[in-house]
C-alpha positions in Angstrom: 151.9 50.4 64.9 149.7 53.6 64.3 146.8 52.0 66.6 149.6 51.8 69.4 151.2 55.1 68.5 147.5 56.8 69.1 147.5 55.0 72.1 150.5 56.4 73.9 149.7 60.1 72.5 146.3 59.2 74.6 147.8 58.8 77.8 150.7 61.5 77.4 147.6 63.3 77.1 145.9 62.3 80.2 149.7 62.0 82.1 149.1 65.4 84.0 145.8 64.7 84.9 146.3 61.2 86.0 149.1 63.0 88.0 146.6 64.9 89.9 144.2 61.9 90.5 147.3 60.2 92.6 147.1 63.6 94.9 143.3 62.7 95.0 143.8 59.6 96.1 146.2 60.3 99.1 143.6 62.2 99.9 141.3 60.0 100.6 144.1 57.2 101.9 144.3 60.3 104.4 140.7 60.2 105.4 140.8 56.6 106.0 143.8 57.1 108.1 142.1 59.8 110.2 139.3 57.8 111.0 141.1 54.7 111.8 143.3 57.7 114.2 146.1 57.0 112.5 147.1 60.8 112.3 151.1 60.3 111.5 150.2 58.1 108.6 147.2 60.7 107.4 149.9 63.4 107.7 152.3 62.1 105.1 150.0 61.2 102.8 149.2 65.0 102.5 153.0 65.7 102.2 153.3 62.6 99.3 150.2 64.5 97.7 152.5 67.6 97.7 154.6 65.9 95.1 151.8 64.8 92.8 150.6 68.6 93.0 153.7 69.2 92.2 154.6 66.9 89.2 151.6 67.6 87.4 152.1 70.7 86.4 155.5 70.4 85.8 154.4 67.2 83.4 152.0 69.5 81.3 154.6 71.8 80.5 156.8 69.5 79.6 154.9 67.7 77.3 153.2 70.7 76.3 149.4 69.5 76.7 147.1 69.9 79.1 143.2 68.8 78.6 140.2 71.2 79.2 138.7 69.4 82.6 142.7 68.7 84.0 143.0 72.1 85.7 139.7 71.2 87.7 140.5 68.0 88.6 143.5 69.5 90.2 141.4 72.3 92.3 139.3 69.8 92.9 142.0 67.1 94.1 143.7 70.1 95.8 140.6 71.3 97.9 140.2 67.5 99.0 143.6 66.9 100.3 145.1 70.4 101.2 141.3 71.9 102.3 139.2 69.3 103.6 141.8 66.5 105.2 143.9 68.9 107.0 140.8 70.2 108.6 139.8 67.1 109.9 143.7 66.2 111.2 143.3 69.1 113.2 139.7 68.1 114.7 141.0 64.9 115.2 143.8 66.2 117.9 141.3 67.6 120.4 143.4 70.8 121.0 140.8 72.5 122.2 138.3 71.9 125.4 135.4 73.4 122.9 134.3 71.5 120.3 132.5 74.3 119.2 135.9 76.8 118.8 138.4 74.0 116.9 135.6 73.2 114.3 135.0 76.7 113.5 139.2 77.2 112.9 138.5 73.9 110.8 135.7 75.4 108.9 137.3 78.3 108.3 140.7 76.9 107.0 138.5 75.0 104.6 136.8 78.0 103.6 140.0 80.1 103.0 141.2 77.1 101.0 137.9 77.1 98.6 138.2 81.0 98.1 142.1 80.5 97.7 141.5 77.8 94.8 138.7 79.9 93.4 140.8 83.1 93.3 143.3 81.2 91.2 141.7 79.3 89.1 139.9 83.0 88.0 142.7 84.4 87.1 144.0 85.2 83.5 146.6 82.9 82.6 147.8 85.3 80.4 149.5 87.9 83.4 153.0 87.2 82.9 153.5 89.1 86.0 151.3 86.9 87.8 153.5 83.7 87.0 156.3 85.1 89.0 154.5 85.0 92.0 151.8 83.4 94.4 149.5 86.1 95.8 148.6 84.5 98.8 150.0 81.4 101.0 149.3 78.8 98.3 147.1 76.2 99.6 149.4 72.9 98.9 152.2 74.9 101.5 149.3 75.6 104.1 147.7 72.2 104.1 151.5 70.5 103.9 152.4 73.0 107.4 149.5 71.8 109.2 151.0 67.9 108.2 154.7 68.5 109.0 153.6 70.2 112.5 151.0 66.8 113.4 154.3 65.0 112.5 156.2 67.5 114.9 153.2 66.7 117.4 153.5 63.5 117.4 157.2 63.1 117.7 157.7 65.8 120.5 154.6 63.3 122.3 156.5 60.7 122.0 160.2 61.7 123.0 159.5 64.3 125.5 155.8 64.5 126.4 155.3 67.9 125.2 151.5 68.9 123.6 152.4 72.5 122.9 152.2 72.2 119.2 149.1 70.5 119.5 147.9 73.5 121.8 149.2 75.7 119.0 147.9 74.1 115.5 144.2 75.8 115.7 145.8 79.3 116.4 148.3 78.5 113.7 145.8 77.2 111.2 143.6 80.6 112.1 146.5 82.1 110.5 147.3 79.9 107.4 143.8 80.5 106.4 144.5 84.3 106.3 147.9 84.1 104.6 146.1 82.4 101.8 143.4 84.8 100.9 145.7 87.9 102.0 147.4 89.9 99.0 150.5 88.8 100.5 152.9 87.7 97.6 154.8 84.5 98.4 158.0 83.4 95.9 158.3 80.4 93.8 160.9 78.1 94.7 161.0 76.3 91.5 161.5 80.0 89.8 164.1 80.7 92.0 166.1 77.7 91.5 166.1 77.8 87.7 167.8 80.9 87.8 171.5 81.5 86.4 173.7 81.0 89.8 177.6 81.7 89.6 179.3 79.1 90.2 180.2 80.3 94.2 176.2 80.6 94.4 176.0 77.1 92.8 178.1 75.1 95.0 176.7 76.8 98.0 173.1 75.8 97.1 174.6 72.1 96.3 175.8 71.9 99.6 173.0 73.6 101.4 170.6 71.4 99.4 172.5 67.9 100.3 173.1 69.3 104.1 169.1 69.6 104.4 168.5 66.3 102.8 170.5 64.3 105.2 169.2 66.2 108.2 165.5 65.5 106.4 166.4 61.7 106.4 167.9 61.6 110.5 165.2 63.9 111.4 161.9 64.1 109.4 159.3 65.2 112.0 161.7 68.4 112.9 163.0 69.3 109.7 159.4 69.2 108.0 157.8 71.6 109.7 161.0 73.8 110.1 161.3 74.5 106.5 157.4 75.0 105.7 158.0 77.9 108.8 160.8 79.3 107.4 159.0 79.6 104.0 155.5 81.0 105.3 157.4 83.8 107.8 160.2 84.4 105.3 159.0 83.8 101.6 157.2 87.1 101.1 158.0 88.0 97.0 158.7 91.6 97.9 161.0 91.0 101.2 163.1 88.1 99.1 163.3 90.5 96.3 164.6 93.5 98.5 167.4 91.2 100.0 168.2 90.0 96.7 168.7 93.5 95.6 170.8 94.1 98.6 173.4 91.3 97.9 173.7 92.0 94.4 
């Protein structure tokens, strides 16, 4: 009974990181994807990853334990999937007539994401003030808007015969790579969630949440990359925490 007992403390150890080894490995499904062209398929594999990213830290605090290599598995698993694949979904799209210009937006993306993961990963875990707060575009959100708009891509190919998002994604990505090493201080969604709501406040973000998730189920492909916009143009800490101030 104690030999099992050990056992399961082992792997509630190890739960967080093995967490982060399932983001690696839609990672690399991804790559498979990509160069079999199956971009769609590549694409939510990235977004599925976003949930792994997701759930491992949530796990470690949970459990309260975390192991001494866990943290770079998941920079490491993170530049893979969020740095590297979405860099390749883009090359893969031909948007531009120059090879040369849409593997330099690539290169650069990836860079940005490096420096991004770096940055991080340097700073003291011990800045309270820090924890409230992404400074910069995190790197998960900018690899998961380049997905959701290839899924847009795709669909708007499809049902109307429209490439402009295709046409758009390099100058878009160009972007997303700045966001992410900018100063630019982006909220945290979880944070903001867990806060004490009155009951009015509840309700409405019951409703608002169940009215997204249905329209998320009818309509993936739109709904995807409209709420990763909305959060990149519209999530700036300091603008939400003005508004907030304003309602109050």
């Amino acid at each position: 009974m104690e030999h099992f007992s050990r056992i399961i403390s082992k792997i509630k150890q190890y739960l967080p990181t093995i967490v982060s080894i399932g983001n690696l490995a839609c990672g690399f499904g991804a790559i498979i994807f990509i160069i079999n062209n199956e971009l769609s398929y590549a694409a939510w594999l990235i977004i599925t990853a976003m949930v792994f990213d997701g759930m491992d830290g949530q796990i470690a605090r949970l459990i309260k334990t975390k192991i001494a290599w866990g943290r770079q598995i998941d920079s490491l698993a993170d530049m893979v999937t969020f740095g590297i694949v979405p860099a390749f979904l883009i090359g893969s799209i031909n948007a531009f007539n120059s090879h040369i210009a849409i593997w330099f937006v690539c290169f650069f993306f990836t860079l940005c994401t490096a420096i991004r993961l770096a940055r991080h990963n340097a700073q003291d875990n011990s800045d309270t003030e820090q924890d409230k707060y992404f400074t910069g575009l995190p790197s998960t959100l900018a690899g998961g808007t380049i997905a959701s708009l290839i899924l847009l891509d795709g669909y708007l190919k499809t049902t109307v015969g429209i490439q402009i998002v295709s046409k758009s994604i390099p100058s878009i990505t160009f972007i997303l790579g700045i966001l992410m090493v900018s100063k630019i201080q982006y909220i945290k969604i979880v944070d903001v969630l867990r806060k004490k709501h009155n009951p009015a406040s509840l309700l409405t973000i019951i409703g608002v949440f169940f009215t997204l998730l249905v329209l998320f189920i009818l309509y993936p492909s739109i709904m995807l990359p409209l709420g990763f916009c909305v959060y990149v143009i519209i999530g700036n800490h300091g603008v939400f925490r003005k508004k907030a101030i304003h309602t109050t």
